[in-house]
N, C-alpha and C positions, 0 to 999 in steps of 0.2 A: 934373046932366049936365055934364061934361066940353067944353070947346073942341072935340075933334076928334069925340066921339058929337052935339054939333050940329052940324059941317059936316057928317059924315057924313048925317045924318037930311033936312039941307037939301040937298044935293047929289043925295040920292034921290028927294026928293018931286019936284025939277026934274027929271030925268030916269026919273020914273015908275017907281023901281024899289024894292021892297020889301025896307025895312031886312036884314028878319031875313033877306037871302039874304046879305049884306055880311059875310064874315069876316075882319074888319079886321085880326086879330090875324095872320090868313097870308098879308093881302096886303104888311104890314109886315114880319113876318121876311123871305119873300120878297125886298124891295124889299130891307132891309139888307144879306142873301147877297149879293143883284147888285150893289150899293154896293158893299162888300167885296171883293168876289170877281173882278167883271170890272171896274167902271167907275164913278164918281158918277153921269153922267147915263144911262147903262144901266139905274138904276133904275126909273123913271117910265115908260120905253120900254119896259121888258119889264112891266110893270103892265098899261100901251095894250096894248101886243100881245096878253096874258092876256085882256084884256077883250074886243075885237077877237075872240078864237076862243070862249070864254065865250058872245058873240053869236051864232056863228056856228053853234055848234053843232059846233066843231071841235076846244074842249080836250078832252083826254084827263080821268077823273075826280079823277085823282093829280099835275092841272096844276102847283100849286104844289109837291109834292116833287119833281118831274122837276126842274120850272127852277131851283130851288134847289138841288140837285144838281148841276145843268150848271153854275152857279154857281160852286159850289165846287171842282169839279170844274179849271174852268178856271182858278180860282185856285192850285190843286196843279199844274197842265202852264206849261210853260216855252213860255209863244206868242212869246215876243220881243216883245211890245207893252204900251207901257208902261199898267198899270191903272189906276193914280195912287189902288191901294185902301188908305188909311190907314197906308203907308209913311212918308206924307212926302215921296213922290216926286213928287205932283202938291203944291207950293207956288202963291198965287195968284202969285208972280214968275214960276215955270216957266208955267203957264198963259198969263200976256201976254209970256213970250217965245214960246212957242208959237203964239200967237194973230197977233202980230207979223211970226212968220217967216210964217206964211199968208198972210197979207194982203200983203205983198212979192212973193210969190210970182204973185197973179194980177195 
């Protein structure tokens, strides 16, 4: 067993959920699309939120093709906001300048 099929396995039995519903492999493409596609930290957030409607009894059964689509999707449209998806354009300098001019700000 693998590092990540043991957190996985432990992180279930803490949260009472049965492994075999876990499909690791499409919450990971998923999360890379969002990575790629809109944001770095976009990824984890739209994971929570998947799981959040997975709960809730609110995702669609095609959850992870839609957001991985919308994914990609928004990585082909011209938003004007910068993605920082594996450009280069997000550097950790440009981040604490970023982060920088924030904090000035309030």
């Amino acid at each position: 067993m693998n590092v990540l099929e043991e957190w996985t396995a432990l992180v279930c039995r803490e949260l009472g959920i049965d492994p075999a519903r876990v499909d690791r492999t499409a919450v990971l493409d998923l999360t890379r699309d969002v990575a790629h596609g809109v944001a770095r930290p976009a990824a984890p957030l739209t994971a929570y939120l998947m799981g959040l409607a997975q709960g809730a009894g609110t995702a669609p059964p095609d959850v992870v093709e839609r957001l991985s689509r919308m994914a990609k999707d928004w990585a082909g449209a011209d938003t004007g906001a910068d993605t920082g998806a594996d450009t280069g354009a997000d550097t950790g300098a440009d981040t604490e300048t970023r982060a920088a001019a924030d904090a000035s700000d309030s």
